[in-house]
C-alpha positions as CSV (number, residue, x, y, z in Angstrom):
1,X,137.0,40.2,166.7
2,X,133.8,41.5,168.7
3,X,134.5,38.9,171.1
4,X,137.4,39.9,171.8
5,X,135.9,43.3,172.5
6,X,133.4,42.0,174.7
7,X,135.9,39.7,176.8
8,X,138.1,43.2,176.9
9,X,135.0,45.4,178.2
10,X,134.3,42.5,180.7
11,X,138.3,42.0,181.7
12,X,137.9,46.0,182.4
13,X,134.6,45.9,184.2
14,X,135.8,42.6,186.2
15,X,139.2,44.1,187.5
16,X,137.9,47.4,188.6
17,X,135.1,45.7,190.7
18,X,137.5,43.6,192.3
19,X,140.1,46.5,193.0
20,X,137.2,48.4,194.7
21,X,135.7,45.2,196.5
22,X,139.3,44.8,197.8
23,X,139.8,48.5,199.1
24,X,136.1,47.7,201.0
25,X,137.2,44.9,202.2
26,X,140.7,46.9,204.0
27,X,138.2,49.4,205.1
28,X,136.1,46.6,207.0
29,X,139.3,44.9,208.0
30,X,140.4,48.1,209.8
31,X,136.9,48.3,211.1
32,X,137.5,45.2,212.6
33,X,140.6,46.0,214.3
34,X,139.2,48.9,215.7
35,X,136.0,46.9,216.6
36,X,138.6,44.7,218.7
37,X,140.3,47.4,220.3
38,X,137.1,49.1,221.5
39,X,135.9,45.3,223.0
40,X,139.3,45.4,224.8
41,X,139.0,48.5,226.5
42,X,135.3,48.0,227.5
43,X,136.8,44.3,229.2
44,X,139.0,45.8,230.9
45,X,136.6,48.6,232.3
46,X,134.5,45.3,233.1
47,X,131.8,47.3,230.8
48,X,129.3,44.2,229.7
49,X,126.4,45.8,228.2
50,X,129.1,47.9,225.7
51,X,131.0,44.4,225.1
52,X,127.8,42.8,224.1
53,X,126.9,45.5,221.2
54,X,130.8,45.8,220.2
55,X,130.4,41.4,220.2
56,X,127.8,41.9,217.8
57,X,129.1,44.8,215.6
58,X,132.3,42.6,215.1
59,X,130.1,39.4,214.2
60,X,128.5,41.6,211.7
61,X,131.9,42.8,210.5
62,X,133.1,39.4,210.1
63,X,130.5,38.3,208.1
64,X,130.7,41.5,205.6
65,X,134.0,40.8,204.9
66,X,134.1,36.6,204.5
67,X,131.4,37.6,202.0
68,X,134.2,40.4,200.5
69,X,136.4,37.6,200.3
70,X,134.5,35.0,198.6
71,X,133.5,38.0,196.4
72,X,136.9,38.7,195.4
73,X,137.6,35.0,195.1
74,X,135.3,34.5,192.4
75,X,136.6,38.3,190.6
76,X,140.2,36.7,191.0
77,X,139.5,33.4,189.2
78,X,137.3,35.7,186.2
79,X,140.2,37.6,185.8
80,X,142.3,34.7,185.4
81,X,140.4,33.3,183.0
82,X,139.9,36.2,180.7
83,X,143.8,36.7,180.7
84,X,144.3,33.3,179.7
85,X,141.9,33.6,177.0
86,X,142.7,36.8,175.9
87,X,146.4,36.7,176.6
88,X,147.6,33.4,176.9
89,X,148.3,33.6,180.8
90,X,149.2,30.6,182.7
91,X,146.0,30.0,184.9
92,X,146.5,29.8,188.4
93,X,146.8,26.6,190.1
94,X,144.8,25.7,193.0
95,X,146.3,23.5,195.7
96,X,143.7,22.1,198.1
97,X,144.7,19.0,200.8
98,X,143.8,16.3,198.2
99,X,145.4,17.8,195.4
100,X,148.9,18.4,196.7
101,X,151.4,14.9,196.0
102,X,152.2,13.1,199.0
103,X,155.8,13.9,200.2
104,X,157.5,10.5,201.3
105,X,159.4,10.7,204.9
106,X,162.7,10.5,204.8
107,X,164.4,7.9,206.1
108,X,167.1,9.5,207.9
């Protein structure tokens, strides 16, 4: 019964660090945008000094949020498992290239 607990205190703890790591990662994704928009401008004003430090803020960007996303990756598949343990929930299945079943061509 304790287990349970625990594995109900982590579920909790688990889902509300992924909920905030995916309202940072829309905050960095509209970042990004704006980033973009910015670069645009300054291209088209031929402005090459401001298009070098907006190329960098939007390498930076990037990087925060792949690192959001394998983040919430990993908070995803938790969840997942704590549901099916807890709850019975159907894991998720993951389909990668050399999972999926070849689909014969058609002969038509």
């Amino acid at each position: 019964m304790e287990r349970r607990f625990l594995m109900l205190d982590e579920l909790y703890i688990v889902s509300v660090r992924f909920k905030k790591a995916g309202e940072q990662c829309y905050q960095l994704t509209r970042r990004m945008r704006e980033l973009i928009n910015r670069y645009s401008m300054a291209d088209e004003y031929e402005n090459t000094h401001y298009q070098e430090q907006l190329e960098k803020r939007i390498q930076i960007v990037d990087g925060f949020i792949t690192v959001y996303t394998r983040y919430l990756e990993k908070k995803r598949d938790r969840i997942a498992e704590l549901r099916h343990e807890l709850f019975g929930d159907p894991l998720p299945v993951e389909q990668n290239e050399d999972d999926r079943e070849a689909v014969p061509a058609s002969d038509e």
